[in-house]
C-alpha positions as CSV (number, residue, x, y, z in Angstrom):
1,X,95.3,300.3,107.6
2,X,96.5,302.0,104.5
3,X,99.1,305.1,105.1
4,X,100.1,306.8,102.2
5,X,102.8,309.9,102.8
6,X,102.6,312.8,99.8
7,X,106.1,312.9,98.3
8,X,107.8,316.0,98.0
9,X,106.1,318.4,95.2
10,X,103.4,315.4,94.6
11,X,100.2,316.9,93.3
12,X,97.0,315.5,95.7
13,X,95.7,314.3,92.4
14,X,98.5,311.8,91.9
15,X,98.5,311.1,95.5
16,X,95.0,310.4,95.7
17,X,94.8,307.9,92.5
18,X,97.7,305.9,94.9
19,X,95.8,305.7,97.1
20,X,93.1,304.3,95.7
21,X,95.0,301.6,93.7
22,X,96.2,300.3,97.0
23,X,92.4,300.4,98.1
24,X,92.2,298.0,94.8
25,X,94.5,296.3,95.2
26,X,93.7,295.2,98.4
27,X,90.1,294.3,98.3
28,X,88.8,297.4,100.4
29,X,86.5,298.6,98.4
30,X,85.2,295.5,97.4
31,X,84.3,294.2,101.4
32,X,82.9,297.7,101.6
33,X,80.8,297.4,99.1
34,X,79.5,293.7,100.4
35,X,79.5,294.8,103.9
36,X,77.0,298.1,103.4
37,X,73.9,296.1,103.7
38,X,73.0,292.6,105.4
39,X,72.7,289.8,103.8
40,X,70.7,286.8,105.3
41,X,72.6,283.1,104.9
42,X,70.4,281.8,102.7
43,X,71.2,284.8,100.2
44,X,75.0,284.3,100.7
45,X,74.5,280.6,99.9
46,X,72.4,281.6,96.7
47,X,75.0,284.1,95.6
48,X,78.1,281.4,95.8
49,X,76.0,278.7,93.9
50,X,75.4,281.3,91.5
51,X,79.1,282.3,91.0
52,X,79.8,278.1,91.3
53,X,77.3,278.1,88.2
54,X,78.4,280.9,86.1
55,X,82.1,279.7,86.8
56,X,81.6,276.5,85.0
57,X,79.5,277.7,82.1
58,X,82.5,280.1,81.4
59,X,84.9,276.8,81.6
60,X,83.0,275.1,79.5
61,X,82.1,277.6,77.0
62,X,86.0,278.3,76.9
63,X,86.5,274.4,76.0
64,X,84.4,274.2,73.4
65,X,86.1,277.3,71.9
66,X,89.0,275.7,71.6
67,X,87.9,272.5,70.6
68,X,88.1,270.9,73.3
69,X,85.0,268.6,74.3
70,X,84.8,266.1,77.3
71,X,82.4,263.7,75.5
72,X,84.8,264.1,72.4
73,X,86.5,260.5,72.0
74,X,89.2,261.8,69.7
75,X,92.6,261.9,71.6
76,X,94.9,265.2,71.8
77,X,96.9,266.2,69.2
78,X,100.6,266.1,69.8
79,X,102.1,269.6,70.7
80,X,105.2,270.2,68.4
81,X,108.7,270.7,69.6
82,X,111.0,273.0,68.2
């Protein structure tokens, strides 16, 4: 449970955006948000292949932005040392 006690001449405005930081911060309004309606297993287990999926494109796309292939046969270049 979150507390959160007004300091002394704080605006509700101020106190209010703290709050909900800590809400972000800790995930609440996340689970909220996936707990508001039910979702069947075989949804759940479609949504995490999905995110298993979309998680290595972006890893991949990210190495060949940087020039970095796996089916390149060219080794690393050295890293230089100051």
């Amino acid at each position: 449970m979150i507390r959160i006690t007004p300091k002394y001449g704080e605006p509700i405005a101020v106190t209010l955006r703290r709050f909900k930081k800590i809400c972000e911060r800790e995930g609440i309004i996340k689970e909220v948000k996936k707990h508001s309606y039910f979702e069947t297993k075989n949804q759940i287990r479609r949504r995490k292949r999905l995110k298993a999926i979309r998680k290595s494109q972006v890893e991949n796309a990210d190495d060949s932005q940087f020039g970095r292939s796996q089916s390149s046969s060219a080794p690393p270049r050295p890293q230089k040392r100051w």
